[in-house]
C-alpha positions in Angstrom: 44.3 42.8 86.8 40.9 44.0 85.8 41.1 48.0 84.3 37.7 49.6 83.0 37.1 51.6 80.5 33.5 54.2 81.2 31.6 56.1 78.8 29.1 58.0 78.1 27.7 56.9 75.2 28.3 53.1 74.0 30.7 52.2 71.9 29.9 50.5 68.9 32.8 50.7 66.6 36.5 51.8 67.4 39.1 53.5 64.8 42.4 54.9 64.3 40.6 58.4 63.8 40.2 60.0 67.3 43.0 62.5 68.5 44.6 59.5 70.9 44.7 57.4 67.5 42.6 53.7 68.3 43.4 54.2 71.9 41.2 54.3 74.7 42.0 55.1 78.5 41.4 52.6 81.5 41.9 52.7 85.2 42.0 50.3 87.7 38.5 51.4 88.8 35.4 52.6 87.8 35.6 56.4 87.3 33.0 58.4 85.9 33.6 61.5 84.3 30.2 62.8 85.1 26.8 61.2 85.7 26.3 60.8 81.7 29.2 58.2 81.9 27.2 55.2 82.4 28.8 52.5 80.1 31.2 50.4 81.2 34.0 48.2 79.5 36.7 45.9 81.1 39.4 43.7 80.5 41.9 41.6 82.3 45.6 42.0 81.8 48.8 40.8 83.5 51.6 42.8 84.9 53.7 41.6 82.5 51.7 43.0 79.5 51.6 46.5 80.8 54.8 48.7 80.4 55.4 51.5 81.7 55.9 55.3 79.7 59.2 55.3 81.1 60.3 52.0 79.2 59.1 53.3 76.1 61.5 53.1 73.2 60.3 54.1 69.6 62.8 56.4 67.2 59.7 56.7 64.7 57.3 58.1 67.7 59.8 60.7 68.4 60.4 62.2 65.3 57.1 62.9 65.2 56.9 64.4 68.4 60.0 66.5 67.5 57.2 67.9 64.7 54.6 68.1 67.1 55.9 69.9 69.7 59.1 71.5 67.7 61.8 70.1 70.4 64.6 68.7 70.0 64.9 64.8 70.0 66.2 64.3 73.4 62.8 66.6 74.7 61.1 64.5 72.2 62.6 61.3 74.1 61.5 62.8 77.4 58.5 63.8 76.5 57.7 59.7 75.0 58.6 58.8 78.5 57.2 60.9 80.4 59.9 61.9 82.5 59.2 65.6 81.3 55.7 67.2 81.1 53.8 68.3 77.9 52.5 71.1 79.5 56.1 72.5 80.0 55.9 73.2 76.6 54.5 76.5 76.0 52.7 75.2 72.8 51.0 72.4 74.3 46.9 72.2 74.7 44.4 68.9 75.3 44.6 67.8 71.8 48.7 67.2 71.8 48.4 65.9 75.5 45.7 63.3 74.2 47.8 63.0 70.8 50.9 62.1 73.1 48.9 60.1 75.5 48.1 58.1 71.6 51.7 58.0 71.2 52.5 56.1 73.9 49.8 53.4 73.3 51.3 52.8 69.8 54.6 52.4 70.7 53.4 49.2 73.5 51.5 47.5 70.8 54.4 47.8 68.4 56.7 46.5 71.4 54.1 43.8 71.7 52.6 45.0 75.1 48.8 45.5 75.4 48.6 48.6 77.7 51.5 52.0 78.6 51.0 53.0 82.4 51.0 56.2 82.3 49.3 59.3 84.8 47.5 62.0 83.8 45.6 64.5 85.3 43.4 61.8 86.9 46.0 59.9 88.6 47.4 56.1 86.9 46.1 55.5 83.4 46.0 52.5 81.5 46.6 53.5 77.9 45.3 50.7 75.4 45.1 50.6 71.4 42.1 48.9 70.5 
């Protein structure tokens, strides 16, 4: 499967910096955020390395969501998931839903998967650390 990556600006260098960590978004076609986004970067992937939020295991990643959000660890578990919301939480904003989003790209690399499906406001989205 092909998922793409747009931009508005190009990309010339990628770090662990940005609120999401390394991690960029993808769908499985081109969106464009506005009519600035006019770069666009793909790769191929297979089903089979893509998993989904809701197979997400990681006791590290939800400690530090307990921090984040101050929840307890079985919200922090659902919350890794995504079988609850982040905007359930009265605390949460965009920074701690992209910080999340960050989350669960980490956790597939370090389960040796390449992209978390996940959905966001946008619909299906293709979360992978770069």
């Amino acid at each position: 499967m092909k998922i793409i990556h747009t931009s508005p600006v190009e990309i010339k260098e990628i770090n662990k910096y940005g609120i999401a960590g390394d991690c960029l978004f993808f769908s499985d076609d081109e969106y464009f955020m506005s009519s600035a986004s006019k770069y666009v970067y793909s790769i191929d992937v297979s089903d089979d390395e893509i998993i989904n939020a809701r197979d997400l295991e990681d006791e590290d990643s939800i400690s530090e969501i307990v921090d984040m959000f101050d929840c307890d660890e079985d919200d922090a578990f659902d919350l890794l998931t995504a079988r609850k919301n982040e905007w359930d939480f009265d605390m949460c904003d965009g920074e701690k839903s992209w910080w999340l989003q960050g989350i669960r790209g980490r956790v597939a690399k370090k389960m040796g998967f390449i992209a978390c499906e996940d959905t966001d406001e946008q619909g299906v989205v293709y979360i992978v650390p770069m």
